[in-house]
C-alpha positions in Angstrom: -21.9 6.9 27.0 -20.5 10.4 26.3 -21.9 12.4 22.9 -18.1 14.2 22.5 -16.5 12.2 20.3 -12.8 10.4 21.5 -10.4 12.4 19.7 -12.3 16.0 20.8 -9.9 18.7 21.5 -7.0 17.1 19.6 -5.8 19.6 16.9 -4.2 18.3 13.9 -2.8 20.3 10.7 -2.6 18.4 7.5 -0.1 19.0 4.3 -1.4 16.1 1.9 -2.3 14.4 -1.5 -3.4 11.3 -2.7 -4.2 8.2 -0.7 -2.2 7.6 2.4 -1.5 10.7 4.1 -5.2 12.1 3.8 -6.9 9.1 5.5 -4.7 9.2 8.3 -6.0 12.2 8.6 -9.5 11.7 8.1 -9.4 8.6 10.2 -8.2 11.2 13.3 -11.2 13.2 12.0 -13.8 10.7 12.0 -13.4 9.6 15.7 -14.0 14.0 16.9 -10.2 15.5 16.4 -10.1 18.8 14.4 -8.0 18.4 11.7 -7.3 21.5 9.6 -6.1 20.5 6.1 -3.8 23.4 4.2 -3.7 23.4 0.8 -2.3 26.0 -2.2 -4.5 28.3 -3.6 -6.6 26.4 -6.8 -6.1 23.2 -4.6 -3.4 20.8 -4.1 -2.0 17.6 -6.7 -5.3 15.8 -6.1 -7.7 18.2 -6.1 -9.3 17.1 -9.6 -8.0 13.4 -9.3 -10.9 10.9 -10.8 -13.0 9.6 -10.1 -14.9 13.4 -10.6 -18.6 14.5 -11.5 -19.6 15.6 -14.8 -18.7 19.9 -13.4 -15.1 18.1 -12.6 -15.5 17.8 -8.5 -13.5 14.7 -7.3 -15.0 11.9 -5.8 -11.4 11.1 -4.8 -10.9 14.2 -3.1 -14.2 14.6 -1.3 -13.9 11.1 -0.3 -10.6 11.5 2.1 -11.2 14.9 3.2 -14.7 14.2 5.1 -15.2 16.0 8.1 -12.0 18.7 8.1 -11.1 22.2 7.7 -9.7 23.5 4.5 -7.3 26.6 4.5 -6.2 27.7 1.3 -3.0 29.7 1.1 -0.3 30.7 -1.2 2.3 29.0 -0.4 4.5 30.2 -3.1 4.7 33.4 -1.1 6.3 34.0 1.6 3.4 35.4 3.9 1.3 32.6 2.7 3.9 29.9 4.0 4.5 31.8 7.6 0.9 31.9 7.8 1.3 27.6 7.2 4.2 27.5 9.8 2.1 29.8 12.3 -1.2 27.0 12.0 1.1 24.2 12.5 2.9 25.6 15.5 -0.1 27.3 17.2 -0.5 26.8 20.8 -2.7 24.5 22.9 -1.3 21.2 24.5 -3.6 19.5 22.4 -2.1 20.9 19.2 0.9 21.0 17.9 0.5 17.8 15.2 1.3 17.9 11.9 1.2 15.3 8.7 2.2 15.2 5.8 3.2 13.3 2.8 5.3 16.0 1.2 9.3 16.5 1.5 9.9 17.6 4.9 11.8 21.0 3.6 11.1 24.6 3.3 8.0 25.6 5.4 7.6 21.5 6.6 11.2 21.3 7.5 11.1 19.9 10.8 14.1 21.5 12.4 12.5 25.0 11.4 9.1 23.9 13.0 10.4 22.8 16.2 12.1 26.2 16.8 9.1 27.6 17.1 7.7 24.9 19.2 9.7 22.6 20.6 7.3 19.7 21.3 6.1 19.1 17.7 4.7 16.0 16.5 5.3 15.6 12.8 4.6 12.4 10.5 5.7 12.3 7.4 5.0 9.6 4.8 7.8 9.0 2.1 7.9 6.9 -1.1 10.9 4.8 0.4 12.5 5.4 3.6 15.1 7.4 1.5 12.7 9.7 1.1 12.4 8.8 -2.8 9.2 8.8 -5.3 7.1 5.6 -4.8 3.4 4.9 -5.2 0.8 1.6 -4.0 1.6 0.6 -7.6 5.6 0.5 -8.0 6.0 -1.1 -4.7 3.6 -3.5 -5.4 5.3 -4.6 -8.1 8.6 -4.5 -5.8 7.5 -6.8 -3.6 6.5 -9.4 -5.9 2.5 -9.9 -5.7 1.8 -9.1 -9.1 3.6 -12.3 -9.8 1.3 -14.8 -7.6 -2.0 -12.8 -8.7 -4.6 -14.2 -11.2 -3.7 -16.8 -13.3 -1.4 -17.4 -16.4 2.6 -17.8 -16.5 5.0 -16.2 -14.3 6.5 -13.6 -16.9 2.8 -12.1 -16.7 1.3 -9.6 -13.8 -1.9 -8.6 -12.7 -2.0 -5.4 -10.5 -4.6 -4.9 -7.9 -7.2 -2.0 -8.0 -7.4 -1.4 -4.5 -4.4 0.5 -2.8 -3.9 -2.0 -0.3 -0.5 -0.4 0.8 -1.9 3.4 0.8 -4.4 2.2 3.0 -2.6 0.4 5.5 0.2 3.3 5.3 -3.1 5.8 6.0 -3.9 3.9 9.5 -0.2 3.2 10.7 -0.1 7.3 9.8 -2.8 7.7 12.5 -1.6 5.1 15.0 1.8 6.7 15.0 0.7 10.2 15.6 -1.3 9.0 18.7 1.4 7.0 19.8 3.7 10.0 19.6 1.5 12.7 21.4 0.8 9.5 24.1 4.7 10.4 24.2 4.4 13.7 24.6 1.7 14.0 27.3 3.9 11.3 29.5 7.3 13.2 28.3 6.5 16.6 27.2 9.0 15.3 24.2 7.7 16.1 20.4 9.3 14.2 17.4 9.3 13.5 13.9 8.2 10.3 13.0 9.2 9.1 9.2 6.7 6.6 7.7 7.8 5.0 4.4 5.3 3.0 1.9 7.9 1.0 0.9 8.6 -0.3 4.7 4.6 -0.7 5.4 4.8 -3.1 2.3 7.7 -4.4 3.8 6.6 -4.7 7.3 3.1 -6.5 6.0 5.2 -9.2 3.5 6.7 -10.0 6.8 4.0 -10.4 8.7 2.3 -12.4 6.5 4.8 -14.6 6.1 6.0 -14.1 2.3 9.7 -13.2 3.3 10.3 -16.3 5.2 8.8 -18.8 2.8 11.0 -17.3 0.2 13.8 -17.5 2.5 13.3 -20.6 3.2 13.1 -21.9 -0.9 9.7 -22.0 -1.3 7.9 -20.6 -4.3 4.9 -19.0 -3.9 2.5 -19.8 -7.0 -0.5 -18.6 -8.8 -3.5 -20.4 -7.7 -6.4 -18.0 -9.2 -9.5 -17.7 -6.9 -8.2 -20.8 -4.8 -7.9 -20.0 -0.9 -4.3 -20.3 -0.4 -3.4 -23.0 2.6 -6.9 -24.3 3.2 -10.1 -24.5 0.9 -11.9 -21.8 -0.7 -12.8 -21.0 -4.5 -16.0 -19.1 -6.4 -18.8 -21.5 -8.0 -21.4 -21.3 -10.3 -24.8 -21.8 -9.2 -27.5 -23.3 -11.5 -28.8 -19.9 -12.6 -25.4 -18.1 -13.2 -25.1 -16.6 -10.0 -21.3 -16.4 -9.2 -20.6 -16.7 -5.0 -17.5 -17.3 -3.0 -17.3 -20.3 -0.7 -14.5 -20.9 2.2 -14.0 -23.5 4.6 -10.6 -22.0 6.2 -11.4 -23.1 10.3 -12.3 -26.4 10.8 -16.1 -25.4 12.1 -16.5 -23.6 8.2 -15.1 -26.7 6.5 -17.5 -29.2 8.7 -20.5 -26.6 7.8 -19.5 -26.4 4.2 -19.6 -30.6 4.4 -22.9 -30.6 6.3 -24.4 -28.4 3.7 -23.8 -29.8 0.5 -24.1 -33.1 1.5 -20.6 -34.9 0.6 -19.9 -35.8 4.1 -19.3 -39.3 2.4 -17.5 -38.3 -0.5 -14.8 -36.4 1.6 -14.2 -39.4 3.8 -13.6 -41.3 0.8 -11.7 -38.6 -1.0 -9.4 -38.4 2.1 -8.9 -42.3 2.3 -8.3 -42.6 -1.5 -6.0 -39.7 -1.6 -4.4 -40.3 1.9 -4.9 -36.7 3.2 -6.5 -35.9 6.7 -8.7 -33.1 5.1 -9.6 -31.7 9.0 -6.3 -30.2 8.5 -6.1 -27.0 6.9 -3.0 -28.0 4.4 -4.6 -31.4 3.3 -7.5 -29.2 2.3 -5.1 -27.2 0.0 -3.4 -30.5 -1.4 -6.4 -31.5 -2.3 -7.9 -28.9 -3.4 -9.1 -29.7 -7.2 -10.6 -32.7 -6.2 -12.9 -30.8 -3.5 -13.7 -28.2 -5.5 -15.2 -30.9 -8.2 -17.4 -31.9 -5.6 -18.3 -28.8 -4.4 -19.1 -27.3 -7.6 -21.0 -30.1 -9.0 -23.7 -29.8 -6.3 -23.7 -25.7 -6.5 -23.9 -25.6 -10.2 -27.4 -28.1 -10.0 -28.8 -25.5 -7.2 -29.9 -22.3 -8.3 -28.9 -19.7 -6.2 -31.9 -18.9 -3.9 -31.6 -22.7 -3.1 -27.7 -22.2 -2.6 -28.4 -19.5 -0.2 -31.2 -20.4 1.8 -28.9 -24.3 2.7 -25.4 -22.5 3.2 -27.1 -19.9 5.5 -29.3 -22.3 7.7 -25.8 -24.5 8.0 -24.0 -21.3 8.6 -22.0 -22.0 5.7 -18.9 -19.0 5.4 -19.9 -17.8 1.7 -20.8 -14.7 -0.2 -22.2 -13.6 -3.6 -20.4 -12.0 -6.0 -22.0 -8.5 -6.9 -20.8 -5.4 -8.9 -20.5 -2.2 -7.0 -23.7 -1.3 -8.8 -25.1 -3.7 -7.0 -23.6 -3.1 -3.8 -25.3 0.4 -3.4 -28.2 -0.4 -4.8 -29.1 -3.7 -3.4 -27.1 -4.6 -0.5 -28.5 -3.3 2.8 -25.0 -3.1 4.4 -24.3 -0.7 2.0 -27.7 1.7 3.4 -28.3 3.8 6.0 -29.9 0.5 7.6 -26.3 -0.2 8.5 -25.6 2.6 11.1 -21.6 2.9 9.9 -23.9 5.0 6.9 -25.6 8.7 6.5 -26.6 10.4 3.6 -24.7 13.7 3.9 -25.0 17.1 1.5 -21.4 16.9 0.0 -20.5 20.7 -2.1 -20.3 20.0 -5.5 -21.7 16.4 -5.5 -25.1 16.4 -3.8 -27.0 14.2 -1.3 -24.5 10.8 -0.8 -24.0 7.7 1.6 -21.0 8.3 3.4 -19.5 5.9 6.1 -18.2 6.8 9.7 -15.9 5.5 11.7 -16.2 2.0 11.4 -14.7 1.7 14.9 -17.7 1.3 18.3 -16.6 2.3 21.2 -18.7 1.4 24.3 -18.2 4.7 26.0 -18.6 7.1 23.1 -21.8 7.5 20.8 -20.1 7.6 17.3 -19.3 10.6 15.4 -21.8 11.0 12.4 -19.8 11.7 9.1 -19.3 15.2 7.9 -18.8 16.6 4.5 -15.4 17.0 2.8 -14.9 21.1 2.7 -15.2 23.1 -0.5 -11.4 24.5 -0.8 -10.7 27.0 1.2 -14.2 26.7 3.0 -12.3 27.4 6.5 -9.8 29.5 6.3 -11.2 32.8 8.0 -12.3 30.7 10.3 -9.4 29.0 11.2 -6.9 31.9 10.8 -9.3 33.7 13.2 -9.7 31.5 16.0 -6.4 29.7 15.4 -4.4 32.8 14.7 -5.9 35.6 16.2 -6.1 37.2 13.3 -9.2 40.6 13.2 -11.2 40.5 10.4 -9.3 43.4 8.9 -6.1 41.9 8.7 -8.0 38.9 7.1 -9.2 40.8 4.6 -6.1 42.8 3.7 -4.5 38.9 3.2 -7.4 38.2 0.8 -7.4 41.0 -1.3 -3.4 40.5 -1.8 -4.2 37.2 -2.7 -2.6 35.6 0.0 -5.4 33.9 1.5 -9.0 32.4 0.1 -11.9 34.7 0.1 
C-alpha cells in the first residue's frame, strides 16, 4: 500500500457555488488531486450560505470546500480574469481541468480557453441542458416525487431536505472529468463536457424505473413510511423508541419472521389471503396486514429487548435518532469510525470531518483537510502555478487585484 493518495499530481481549477459543482470537486480532492478553487474577491454566491456560526462563517461553505486551494481575484477586472484564464490553462499534462457550474462565457468560455490550450478538459454543470436556471428543488418538483412523498392527497407535496439530485450531479461531475482526462491521456484530445441537473434527475427516474411504470399506466402512490415493492415500515417499541424495520431480500424477511416469532401467523396470513409472501410483491400486497403483526409484538418489547432479538437474528433494522443524536451517541459518527478526524477548520474550530468514504486496497486513505479561509492560497498558487516573483504579487495586491 502506497501513502500518495490516487488522484496525486492531478491538477484541477474550480469556478463554483452551491451544492453540485463543489463536491465534485472536493470528491477529486479527497482521494490526493490538487484542486485550486477561484473565487471573487469577498467570496463567491455561497460564501455566507447557512447553515453559519454565530461570527457568520458557513458550515455550507467549509463543508464542500475541504482540502482545496482558494485564490481570490477580481474578476470584474480585467487583469483579475486573465490571471483566472492563465490558472486554468497552466501547463502540466496533469492539469489542464477545469469545473464549473457557472455560464460557460466570458473568462469560462470554452472556445477562448482552448486557444490557449488546446487539450482542455472543462465540465460544466447547468440548470437544464439549455443551459437555463434550475435548482435540487424545482426539478424535483418537475419530476413528480413531491407527489408520491409522505402522506395525504395528491393535490399536496412534501419536498425532501436532502439534495438528492445535487449530490448525485456532484459525483457524475467527478466521474466525467476522469473519464475525459482517461480520454485525453489515450487521445491527447481535451473537451467540454456539459452536465445538466435536470438530465441527472432525468437519467436516475430512468433508472429507477419511474418513467416506464408511468409509461406503461401505472400510478405511482403515496404509501408513507411503507417500503415500496416488498415489506418495510417504522414501529413503536414499548418505551417510545421509534426504529425502522425491512425485510426487502428474502434472507431479511425469513430473519424478520424468525425474530418476532409469527412464523405461524405469516403462513396463515398467506393461506387466508392467498399471497406467496416469499415473494417480494406479495409482501407489498399485503402489507397492512404484516405490519399489524409486526407492530403488535414491537410495541409490547421495549426497545433494548427489540434490539438485543433483531440483532442476534440479524434482523435488517435501525433506530430512529435525531442528528443530535447522531454525533453525540452514535459511534459511526466518531473518530472510532476511521472515514472521521477531528480537523481545526478557520473560523469554526476543532470538528469531525469525514474522508473519502471510498478504501482502496493499494492506497492508505487520504486524511481530511480543512476547507481554506478565502483567498488562503493565492500567493501560493499564483507563484508556483504562475511564476509569478513576489514583487509582481505584491504590486497585484496592493491594486487590489489579488488577495493579500
Amino acid at each position: 500500500m502506497t501513502d500518495l493518495p490516487i488522484l496525486a499530481g492531478l491538477r484541477l481549477v474550480e469556478a463554483a457555488a452551491f451544492v453540485a459543482a463543489p463536491l465534485g470537486g472536493m470528491t477529486l480532492a479527497q482521494l490526493g488531486a490538487d484542486v485550486i478553487r477561484i473565487d471573487t474577491l469577498g467570496g463567491g454566491l455561497d460564501h455566507r450560505r447557512w447553515p453559519v456560526t454565530p461570527d457568520g462563517t458557513s458550515l455550507f461553505w467549509t463543508g464542500l470546500n475541504k482540502g482545496k486551494r482558494s485564490v481570490a481575484l477580481d474578476l470584474a477586472s480585467a487583469e483579475g480574469r486573465e490571471l483566472a484564464m492563465a490558472l486554468i490553462c497552466a501547463p502540466g499534462t496533469d492539469a489542464g481541468l477545469l469545473l464549473t457550474n457557472f455560464p460557460p462565457r466570458g473568462w469560462l468560455d470554452h472556445d477562448a480557453l482552448r486557444a490557449r490550450r488546446a487539450d482542455l478538459i472543462q465540465l460544466t454543470v447547468q440548470g437544464d441542458r439549455h443551459g437555463g436556471s434550475a435548482v435540487d428543488y424545482t426539478v424535483n418538483a418537475r419530476v413528480g416525487l413531491p407527489f408520491i412523498t409522505g402522506l395525504g392527497e395528491v393535490d399536496e407535496v412534501v419536498n425532501h431536505v436532502l439534495p438528492a439530485w445535487d449530490l448525485v450531479t456532484g459525483q457524475m461531475a467527478a466521474t466525467g472529468l476522469l473519464a475525459a482526462e482517461r480520454h485525453r491521456r489515450i487521445t491527447g484530445a481535451g473537451q467540454h463536457v456539459m452536465l445538466a441537473l435536470e438530465d441527472m434527475a432525468l437519467a436516475v427516474m430512468g433508472h429507477l424505473g419511474f418513467i416506464a411504470e408511468a409509461e406503461l399506466g401505472d400510478r405511482r402512490e403515496r404509501h408513507g413510511n411503507f417500503l415500496f415493492g416488498a415489506f418495510g415500515k417504522d414501529f413503536v417499541t414499548a418505551d417510545g423508541e421509534r426504529v425502522m424495520v425491512v425485510g426487502l431480500t428474502l434472507k431479511q424477511w425469513r430473519a424478520l419472521c424468525q425474530a418476532t416469532g409469527m412464523d405461524a401467523a405469516i403462513a396463515a396470513l398467506a393461506t387466508n389471503l392467498q399471497l406467496d409472501l416469499d415473494a417480494e410483491g406479495d409482501r407489498f400486497r399485503a402489507r397492512e396486514s404484516i405490519a399489524d403483526r409486526v407492530g403488535a409484538w414491537i410495541g409490547a418489547q421495549p426497545f433494548d429487548t427489540v434490539k438485543r432479538i433483531f440483532d442476534e437474528y440479524g434482523v435488517c433494522w435501525s433506530r430512529y435518532q435525531t442528528v443530535e443524536q447522531l454525533v453525540r451517541d452514535d459511534p459511526a459518527c466518531s473518530e472510532s469510525n476511521p472515514l472521521f478526524q477531528r480537523i481545526d477548520q478557520p473560523g469554526v474550530g476543532r470538528v469531525l470531518a469525514p474522508g473519502s468514504p471510498l478504501r482502496c486496497s493499494a492506497f492508505a486513505p487520504h486524511a481530511p483537510r480543512p476547507a481554506p479561509r478565502l483567498g488562503e492560497h493565492t500567493e501560493e498558487v499564483l507563484l508556483d502555478v504562475l511564476r509569478l516573483d513576489h514583487a509582481g504579487y505584491g504590486r497585484l495586491v496592493d491594486r487590489g487585484i489579488a488577495a493579500g
